[in-house]
C-alpha positions as CSV (number, residue, x, y, z in Angstrom):
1,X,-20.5,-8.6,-2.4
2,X,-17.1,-9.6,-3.6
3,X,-14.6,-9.4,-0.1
4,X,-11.3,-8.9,-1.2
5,X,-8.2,-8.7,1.7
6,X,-4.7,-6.3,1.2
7,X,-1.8,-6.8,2.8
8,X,0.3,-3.9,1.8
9,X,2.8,-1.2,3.0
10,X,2.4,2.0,1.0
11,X,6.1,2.4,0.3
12,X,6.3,-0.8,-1.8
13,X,6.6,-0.2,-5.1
14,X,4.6,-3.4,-6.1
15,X,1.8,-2.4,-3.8
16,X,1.3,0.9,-6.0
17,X,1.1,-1.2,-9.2
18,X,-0.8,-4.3,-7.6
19,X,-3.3,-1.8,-6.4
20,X,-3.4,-0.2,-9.8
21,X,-3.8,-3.2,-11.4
22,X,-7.3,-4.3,-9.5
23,X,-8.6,-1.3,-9.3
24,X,-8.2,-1.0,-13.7
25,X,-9.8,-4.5,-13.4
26,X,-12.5,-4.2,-11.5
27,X,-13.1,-0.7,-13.1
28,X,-12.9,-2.1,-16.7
29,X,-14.0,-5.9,-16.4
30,X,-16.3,-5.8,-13.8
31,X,-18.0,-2.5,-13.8
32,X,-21.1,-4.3,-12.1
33,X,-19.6,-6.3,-9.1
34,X,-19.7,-4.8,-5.8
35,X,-16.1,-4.9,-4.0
36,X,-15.3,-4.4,-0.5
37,X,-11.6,-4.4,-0.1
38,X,-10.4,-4.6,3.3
39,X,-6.6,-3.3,3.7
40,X,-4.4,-4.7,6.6
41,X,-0.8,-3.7,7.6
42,X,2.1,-4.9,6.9
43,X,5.6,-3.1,7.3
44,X,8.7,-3.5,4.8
45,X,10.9,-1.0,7.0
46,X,9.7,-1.5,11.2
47,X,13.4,-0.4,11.9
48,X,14.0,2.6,9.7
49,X,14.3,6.0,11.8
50,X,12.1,9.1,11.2
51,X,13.6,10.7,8.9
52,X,14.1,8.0,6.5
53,X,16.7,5.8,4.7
54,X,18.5,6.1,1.4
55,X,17.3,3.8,-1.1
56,X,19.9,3.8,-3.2
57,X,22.6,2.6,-0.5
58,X,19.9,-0.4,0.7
59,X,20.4,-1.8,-2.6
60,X,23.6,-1.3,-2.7
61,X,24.1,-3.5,0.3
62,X,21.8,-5.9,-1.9
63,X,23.9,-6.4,-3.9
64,X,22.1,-4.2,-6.5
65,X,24.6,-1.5,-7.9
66,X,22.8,-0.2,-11.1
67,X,19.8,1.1,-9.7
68,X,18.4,3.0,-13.1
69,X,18.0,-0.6,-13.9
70,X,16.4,-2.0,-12.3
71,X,14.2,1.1,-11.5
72,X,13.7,0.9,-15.8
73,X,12.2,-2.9,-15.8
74,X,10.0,-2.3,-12.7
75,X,8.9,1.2,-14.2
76,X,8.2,-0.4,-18.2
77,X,6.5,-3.0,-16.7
78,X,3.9,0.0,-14.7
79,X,3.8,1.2,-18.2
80,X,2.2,-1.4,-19.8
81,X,-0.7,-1.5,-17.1
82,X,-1.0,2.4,-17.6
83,X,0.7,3.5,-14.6
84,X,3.6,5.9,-14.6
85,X,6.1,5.9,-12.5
86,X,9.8,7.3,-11.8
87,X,10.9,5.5,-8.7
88,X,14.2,7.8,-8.6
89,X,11.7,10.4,-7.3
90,X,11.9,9.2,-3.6
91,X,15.3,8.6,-2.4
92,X,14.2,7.6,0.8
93,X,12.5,4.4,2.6
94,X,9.9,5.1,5.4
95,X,8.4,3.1,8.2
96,X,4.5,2.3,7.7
97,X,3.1,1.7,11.2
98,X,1.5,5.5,11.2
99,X,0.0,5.5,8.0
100,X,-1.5,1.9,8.3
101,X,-3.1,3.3,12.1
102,X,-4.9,6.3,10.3
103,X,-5.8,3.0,7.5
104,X,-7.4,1.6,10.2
105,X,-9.6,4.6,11.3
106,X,-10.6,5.3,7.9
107,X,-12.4,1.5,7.3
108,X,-15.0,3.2,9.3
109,X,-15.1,6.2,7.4
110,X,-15.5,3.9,4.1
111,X,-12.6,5.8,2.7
112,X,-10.1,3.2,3.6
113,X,-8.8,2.5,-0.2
114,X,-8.7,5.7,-1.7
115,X,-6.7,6.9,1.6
116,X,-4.0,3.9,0.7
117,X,-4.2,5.3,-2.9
118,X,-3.1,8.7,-1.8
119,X,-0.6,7.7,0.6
120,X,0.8,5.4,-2.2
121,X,0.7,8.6,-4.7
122,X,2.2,10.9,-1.8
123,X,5.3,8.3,-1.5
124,X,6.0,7.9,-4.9
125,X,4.5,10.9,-7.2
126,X,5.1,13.7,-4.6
127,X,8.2,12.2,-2.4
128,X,6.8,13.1,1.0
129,X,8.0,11.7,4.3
130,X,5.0,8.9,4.7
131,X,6.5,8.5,8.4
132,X,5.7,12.3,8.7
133,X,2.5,13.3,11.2
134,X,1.9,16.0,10.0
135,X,2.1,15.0,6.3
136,X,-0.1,12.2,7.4
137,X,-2.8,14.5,9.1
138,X,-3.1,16.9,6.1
139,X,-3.6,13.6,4.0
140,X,-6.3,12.5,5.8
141,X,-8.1,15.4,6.0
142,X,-8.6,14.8,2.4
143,X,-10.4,11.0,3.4
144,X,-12.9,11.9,6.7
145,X,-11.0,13.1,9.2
146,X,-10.8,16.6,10.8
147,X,-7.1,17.8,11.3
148,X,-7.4,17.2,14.9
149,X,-8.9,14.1,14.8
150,X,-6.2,12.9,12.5
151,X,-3.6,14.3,14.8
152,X,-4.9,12.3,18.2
153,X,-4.4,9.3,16.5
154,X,-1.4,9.5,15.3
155,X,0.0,11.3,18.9
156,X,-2.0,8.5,20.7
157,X,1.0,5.8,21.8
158,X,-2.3,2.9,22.3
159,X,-2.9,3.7,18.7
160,X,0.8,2.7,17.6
161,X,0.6,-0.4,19.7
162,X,-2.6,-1.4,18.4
163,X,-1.2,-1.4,14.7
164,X,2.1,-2.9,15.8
165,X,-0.1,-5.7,16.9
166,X,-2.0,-6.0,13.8
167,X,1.5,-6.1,11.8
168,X,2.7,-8.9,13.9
169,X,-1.1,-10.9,13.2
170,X,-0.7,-10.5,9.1
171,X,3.1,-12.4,10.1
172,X,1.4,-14.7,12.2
173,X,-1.1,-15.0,8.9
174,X,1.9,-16.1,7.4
175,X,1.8,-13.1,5.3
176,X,5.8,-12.7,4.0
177,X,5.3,-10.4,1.1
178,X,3.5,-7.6,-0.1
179,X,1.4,-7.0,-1.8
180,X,-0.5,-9.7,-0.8
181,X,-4.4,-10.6,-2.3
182,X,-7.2,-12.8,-0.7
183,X,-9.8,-12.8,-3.6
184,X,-11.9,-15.6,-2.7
185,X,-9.7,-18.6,-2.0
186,X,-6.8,-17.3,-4.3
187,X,-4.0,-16.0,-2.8
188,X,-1.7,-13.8,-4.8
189,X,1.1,-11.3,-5.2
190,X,0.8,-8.4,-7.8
191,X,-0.1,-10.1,-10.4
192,X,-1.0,-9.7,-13.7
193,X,-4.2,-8.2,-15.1
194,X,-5.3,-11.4,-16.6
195,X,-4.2,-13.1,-13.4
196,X,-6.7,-10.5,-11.4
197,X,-9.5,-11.0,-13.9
198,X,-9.1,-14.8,-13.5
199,X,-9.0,-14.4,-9.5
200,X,-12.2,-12.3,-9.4
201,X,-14.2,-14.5,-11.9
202,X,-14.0,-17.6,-10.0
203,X,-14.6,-15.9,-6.3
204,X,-17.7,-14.1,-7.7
205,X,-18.7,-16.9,-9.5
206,X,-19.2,-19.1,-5.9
């Protein structure tokens, strides 16, 4: 079995299209490899407060004043890997650390992936408040977990602790960017689908 590591946050842009990305080439290229991708936290925004931050005045402070932009390359470039996306649909920035503890719970559920999918899909396609408990609860209902159960995690303070933890271990990784892939002994951003292909040939080939 092909072991493949992600370090992500799902309210990075390029962690919706990196994940896109391997999934369309495993799907397409390697319909016969067996793929057990392991997902471990990361957070862009530790500091941002619960009900969010405007995106559009962080990159202002950036530096970045026409955001429709450089929204338009990042969203062509989606495109061309068949993903569509409008990033002007969330206005805000989240912190991670609740979605990546209810990430954690579901590797033992074995719906770990399709859970980072849908939290990825809730951020950008539907706008939802990631940071949100009880948005997060009635997402994970959808991935193993009763609405109770979801709701005792994220309530549990231990559980937050344990993930803040984790976050600072991917640092001490030396993890500095998502997304981040470990396929085999390549380690890479989101890169292209040629560059995934290549990446997956030679790990399943040793």
């Amino acid at each position: 079995m092909l072991k493949i590591e992600l370090y992500s946050d799902p309210g990075c842009p390029w962690c919706i299209l990196g994940v896109h990305r391997l999934d369309k080439v495993l799907r397409e290229r390697f319909p016969d490899i067996d793929v057990d991708i392991e997902h471990f936290p990361f957070e862009l925004n530790p500091g941002a407060p619960p009900e969010g931050f405007h995106i559009n005045e962080y990159l202002r402070r950036k530096g970045i004043s026409d955001q429709a932009v450089a929204f338009a390359r990042f969203e062509a470039e989606a495109r061309a890997s068949g993903l569509v996306l409008d990033l002007s649909r969330q206005r805000f920035g989240y912190r991670a650390v609740h979605a990546h503890t209810l990430l954690r719970h579901a590797r033992d559920r074995g719906t770990q992936h399709d859970l980072s999918i849908d939290l990825m899909n809730a951020n950008f396609h539907d706008a939802s408040n990631i940071s949100d408990k009880n948005v997060l609860a009635e997402i994970a209902t959808r991935h193993g977990f009763t609405i109770e159960e979801a709701q005792a995690i994220l309530t549990d303070p231990a559980e937050q602790a344990k993930t803040e933890r984790l976050i600072g271990a991917s640092k001490a990784k030396g993890v500095r960017s998502v997304p981040t892939f470990r396929i085999g002994s390549a380690i890479m951003g989101a890169g292209s689908e040629d560059e995934f292909a290549m990446a997956i040939a030679q790990a399943n080939s040793h």
